[in-house]
C-alpha positions in Angstrom: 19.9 -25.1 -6.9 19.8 -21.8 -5.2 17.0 -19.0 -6.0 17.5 -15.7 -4.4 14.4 -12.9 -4.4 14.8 -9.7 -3.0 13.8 -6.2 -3.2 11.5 -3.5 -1.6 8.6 -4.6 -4.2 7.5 -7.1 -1.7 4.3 -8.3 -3.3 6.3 -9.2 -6.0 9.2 -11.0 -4.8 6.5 -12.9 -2.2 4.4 -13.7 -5.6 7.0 -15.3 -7.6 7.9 -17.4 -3.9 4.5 -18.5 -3.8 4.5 -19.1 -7.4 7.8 -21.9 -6.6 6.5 -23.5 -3.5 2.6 -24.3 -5.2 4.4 -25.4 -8.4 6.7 -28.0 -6.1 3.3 -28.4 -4.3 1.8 -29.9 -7.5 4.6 -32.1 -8.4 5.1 -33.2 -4.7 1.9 -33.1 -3.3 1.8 -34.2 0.4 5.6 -34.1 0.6 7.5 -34.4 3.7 11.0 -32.1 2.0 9.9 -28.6 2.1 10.4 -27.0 5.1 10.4 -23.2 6.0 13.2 -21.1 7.9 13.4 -18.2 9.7 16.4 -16.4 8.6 16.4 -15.1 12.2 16.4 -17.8 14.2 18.5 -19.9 11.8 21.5 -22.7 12.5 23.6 -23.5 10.6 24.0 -26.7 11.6 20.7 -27.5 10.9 21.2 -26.3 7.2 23.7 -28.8 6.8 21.1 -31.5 8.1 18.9 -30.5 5.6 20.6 -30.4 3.0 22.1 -33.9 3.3 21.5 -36.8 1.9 18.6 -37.9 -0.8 15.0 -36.5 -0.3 12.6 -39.2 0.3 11.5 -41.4 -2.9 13.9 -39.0 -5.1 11.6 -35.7 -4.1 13.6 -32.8 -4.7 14.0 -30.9 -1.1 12.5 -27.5 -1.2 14.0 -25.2 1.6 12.5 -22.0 1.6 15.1 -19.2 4.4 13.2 -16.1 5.0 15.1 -13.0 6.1 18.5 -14.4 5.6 20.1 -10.6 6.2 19.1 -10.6 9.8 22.3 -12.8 10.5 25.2 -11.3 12.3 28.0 -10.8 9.9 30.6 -13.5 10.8 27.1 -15.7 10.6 26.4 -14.8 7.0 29.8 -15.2 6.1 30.1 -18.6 7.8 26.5 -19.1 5.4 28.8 -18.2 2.3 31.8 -20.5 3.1 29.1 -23.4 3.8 27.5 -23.0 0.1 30.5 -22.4 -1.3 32.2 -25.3 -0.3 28.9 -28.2 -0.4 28.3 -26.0 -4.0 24.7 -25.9 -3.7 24.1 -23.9 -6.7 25.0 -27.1 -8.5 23.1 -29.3 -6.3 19.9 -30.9 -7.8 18.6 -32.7 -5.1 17.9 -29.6 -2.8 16.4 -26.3 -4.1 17.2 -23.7 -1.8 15.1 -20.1 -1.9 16.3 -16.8 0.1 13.7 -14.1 0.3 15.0 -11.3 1.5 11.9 -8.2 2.1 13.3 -5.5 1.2 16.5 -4.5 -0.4 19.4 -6.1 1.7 23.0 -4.6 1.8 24.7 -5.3 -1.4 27.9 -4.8 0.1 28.0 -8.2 2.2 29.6 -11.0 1.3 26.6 -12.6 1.1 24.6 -10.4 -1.0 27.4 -10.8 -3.4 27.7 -14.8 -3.6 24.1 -14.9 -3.6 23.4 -12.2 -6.7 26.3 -14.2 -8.4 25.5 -17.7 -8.0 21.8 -18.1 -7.6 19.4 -17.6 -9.7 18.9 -14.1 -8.4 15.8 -11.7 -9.0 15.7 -8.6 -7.6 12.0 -6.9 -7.7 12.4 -3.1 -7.6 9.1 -0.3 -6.5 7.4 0.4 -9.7 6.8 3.7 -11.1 3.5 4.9 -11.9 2.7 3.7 -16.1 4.1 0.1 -14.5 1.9 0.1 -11.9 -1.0 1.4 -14.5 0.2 -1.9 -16.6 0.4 -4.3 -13.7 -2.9 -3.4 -12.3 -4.4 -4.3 -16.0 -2.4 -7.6 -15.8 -4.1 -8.4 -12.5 -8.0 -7.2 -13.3 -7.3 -9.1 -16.7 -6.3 -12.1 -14.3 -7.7 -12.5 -11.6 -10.6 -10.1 -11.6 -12.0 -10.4 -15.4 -15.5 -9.9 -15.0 -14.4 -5.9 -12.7 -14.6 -3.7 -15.5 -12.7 -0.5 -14.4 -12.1 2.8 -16.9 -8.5 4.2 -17.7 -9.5 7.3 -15.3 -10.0 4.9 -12.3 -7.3 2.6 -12.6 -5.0 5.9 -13.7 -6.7 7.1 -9.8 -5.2 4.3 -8.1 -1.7 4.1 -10.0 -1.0 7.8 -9.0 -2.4 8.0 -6.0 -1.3 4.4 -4.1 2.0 4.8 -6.3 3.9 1.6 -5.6 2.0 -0.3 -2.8 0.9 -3.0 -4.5 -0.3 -4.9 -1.7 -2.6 -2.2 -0.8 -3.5 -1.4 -4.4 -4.5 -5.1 -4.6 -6.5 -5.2 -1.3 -8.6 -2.2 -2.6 -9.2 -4.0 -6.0 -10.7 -6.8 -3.7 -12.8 -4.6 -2.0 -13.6 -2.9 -5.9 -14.6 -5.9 -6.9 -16.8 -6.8 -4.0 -18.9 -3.2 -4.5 -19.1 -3.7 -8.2 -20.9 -7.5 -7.8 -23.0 -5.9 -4.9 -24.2 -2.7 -6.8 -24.1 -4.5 -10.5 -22.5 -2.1 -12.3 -18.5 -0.8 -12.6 -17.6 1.6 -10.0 -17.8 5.0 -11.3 -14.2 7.5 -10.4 -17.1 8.9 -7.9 -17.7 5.2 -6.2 -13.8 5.3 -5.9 -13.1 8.3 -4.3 -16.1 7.4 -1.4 -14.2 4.0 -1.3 -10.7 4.3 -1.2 -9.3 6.7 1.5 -6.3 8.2 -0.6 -2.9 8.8 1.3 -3.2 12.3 1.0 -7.1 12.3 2.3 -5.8 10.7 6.0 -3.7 13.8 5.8 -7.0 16.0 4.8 -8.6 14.5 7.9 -5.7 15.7 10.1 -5.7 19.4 8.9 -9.4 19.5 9.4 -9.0 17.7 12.7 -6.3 21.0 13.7 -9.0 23.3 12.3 -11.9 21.5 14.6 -9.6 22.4 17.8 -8.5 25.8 17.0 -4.8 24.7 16.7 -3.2 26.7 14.3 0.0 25.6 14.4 -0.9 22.1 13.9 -3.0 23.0 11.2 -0.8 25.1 9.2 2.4 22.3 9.6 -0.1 19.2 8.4 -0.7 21.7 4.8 2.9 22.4 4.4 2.8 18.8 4.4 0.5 18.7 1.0 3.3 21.1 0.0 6.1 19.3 0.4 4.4 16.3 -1.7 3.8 18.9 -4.3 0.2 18.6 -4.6 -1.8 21.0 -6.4 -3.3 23.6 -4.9 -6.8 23.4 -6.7 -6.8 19.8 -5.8 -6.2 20.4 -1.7 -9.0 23.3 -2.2 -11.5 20.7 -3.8 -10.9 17.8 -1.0 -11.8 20.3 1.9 -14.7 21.4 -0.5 -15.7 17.7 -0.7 -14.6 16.7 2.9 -16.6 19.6 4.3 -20.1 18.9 1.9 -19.8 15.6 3.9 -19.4 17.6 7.3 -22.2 19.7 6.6 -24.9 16.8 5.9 -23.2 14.4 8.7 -23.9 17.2 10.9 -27.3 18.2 10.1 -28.3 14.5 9.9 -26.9 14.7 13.5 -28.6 17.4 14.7 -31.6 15.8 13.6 -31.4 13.0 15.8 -30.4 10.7 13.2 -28.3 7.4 14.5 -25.1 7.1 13.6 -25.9 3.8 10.7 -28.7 5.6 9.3 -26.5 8.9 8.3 -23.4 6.5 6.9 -26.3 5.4 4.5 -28.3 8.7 3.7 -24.5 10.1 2.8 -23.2 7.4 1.3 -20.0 7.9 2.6 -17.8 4.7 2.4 -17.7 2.9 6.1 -13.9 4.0 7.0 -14.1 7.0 5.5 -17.6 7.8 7.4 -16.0 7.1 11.0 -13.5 9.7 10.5 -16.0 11.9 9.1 -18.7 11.1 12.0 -15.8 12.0 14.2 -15.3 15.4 13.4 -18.8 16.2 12.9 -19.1 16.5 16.5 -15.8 18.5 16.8 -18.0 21.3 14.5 -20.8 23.2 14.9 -23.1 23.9 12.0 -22.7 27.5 12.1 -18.9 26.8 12.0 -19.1 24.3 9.2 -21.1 26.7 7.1 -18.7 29.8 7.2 -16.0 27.6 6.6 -17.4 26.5 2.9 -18.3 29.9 2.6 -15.0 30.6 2.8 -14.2 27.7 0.3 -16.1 28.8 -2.0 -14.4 32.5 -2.3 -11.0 30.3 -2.3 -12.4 28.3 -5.4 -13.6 31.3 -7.2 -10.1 33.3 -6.6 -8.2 30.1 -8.2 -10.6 29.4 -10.9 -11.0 33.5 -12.2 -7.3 33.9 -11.6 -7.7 36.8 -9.3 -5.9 34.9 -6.5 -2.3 34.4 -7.9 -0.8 32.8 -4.9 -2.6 29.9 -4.0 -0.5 28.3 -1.2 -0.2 31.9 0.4 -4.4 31.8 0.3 -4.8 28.5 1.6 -2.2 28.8 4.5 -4.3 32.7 5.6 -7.3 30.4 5.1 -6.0 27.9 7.6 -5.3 31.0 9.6 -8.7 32.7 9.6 -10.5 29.5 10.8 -8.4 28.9 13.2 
């Protein structure tokens, strides 16, 4: 039997492998017949070793090829007339699983034999109500006792989009802060917690603003522009990235060591470091007339009386600099 997995949904094409191999595992336990390939390094020769013969005391052979797709062509095709002609498809002494990560060609030869004849599952990225659904699946699962609200898991579905490795690594680390604080994380505990795509890109703008260059400054927004973000939402994470500026830096300035400011703000550890960082790119004064000017921008947007928002936050960009 042949299984093929593939897709650029890794997590899920890796979750349903390791679902196989621990349910052979259980049947098989201690077995000597599965064996793991790199689709890299692979000979063919020594497929056709492997796939000889009866597995020892009637185990089924589990062969699991990684990569497969990183063959040379003539190599792949060589693969296709070898499967065709021993039929492994049919074969029910061998089970035979090619995981592809990532999406490979679908034009090769064999691509085609393989979506055709094994028992082929292709794991696509999910959009963002499947990724709201599959993160319920997994709490529900895995982490039952993490109770999270539809406003935080929405938070991590639309801003982590598809990554679901990453999405699951910061459900971990959820789950960890909830137990240690005895209470479900607030959408307040998740923002100190999980450093958002777009925030890394908040820390560079505010890193260009720190040195003055404007040019730098001005391409990393257009940046937050191009990903269509909204403008009142950029205003309010340099409103919330400089409040933790301004108490980093007086806690600084006050002789404070670095540990004991990360826990008078509260700022989550990774975050913090970045934060600490360009504390002592600022000086107070500057930090100050920088919210000042902040503020104006969030009283412009939120009366109306500034109509062009982008325009406002790019002369912003410009003033500080």
């Amino acid at each position: 039997m042949i299984v093929f997995l593939y897709g650029q949904d890794n997590y899920r094409s890796s979750s349903k492998l390791r679902e196989i191999v621990e349910k052979y595992k259980e049947k098989f336990p201690g077995s000597l017949s599965y064996k793991k390939l790199d689709g890299k390094k692979i000979k063919l020769e020594n497929l056709k070793i492997l796939t000889q013969g009866f597995a020892l005391f009637q185990e089924k052979k589990l062969i699991v090829i990684r990569d497969i797709f990183n063959l040379k062509a003539d190599d792949q095709k060589a693969l296709v007339e070898f499967l065709k002609d021993k039929k492994l498809e049919e074969d029910k002494d061998n089970i035979i699983i090619f995981w592809s990560d990532g999406s490979p060609d679908k034009r090769t030869s064999l691509f085609k034999y393989l979506n055709k004849n094994a028992r082929s599952q292709g794991f696509s990225n999910l959009n963002k109500a499947q990724t709201e659904k599959w993160i319920y699946k997994v709490l529900s699962e895995e982490f039952p006792e993490l109770k999270l609200s539809a406003s935080v898991i929405r938070l991590l579905s639309q801003n982590l989009e598809s990554n679901l490795w990453r999405i699951y690594n910061e459900l971990v680390k959820i789950n960890a802060y909830s137990k240690n604080i005895k209470r479900s994380p607030t959408q307040e505990d998740l923002e100190s917690l999980v450093v958002f795509p777009y925030e890394a890109d908040i820390f560079e703008t505010i890193d260009a603003l720190a040195q003055k260059n404007k040019r730098k400054a001005l391409k990393s927004l257009s940046h937050h522009f191009k990903n269509l973000e909204p403008e009142l939402k950029l205003l309010a994470m340099f409103e919330y990235q400089f409040r933790g500026l301004a108490r980093t830096r007086f806690l600084t300035d006050e002789g404070e060591a670095y540990q004991s400011i990360q826990k008078k703000t509260k700022i989550h550890p990774f975050a913090f470091r970045k934060i600490y960082q360009l504390a002592q790119n600022f000086s107070m004064s500057e930090i100050e007339k920088t919210y000042d000017e902040l503020f104006k921008l969030d009283i412009g947007f939120k009366t109306g009386r500034i109509q062009n928002k982008q325009m406002a936050l790019e002369m912003f960009v410009v003033k500080i600099c």
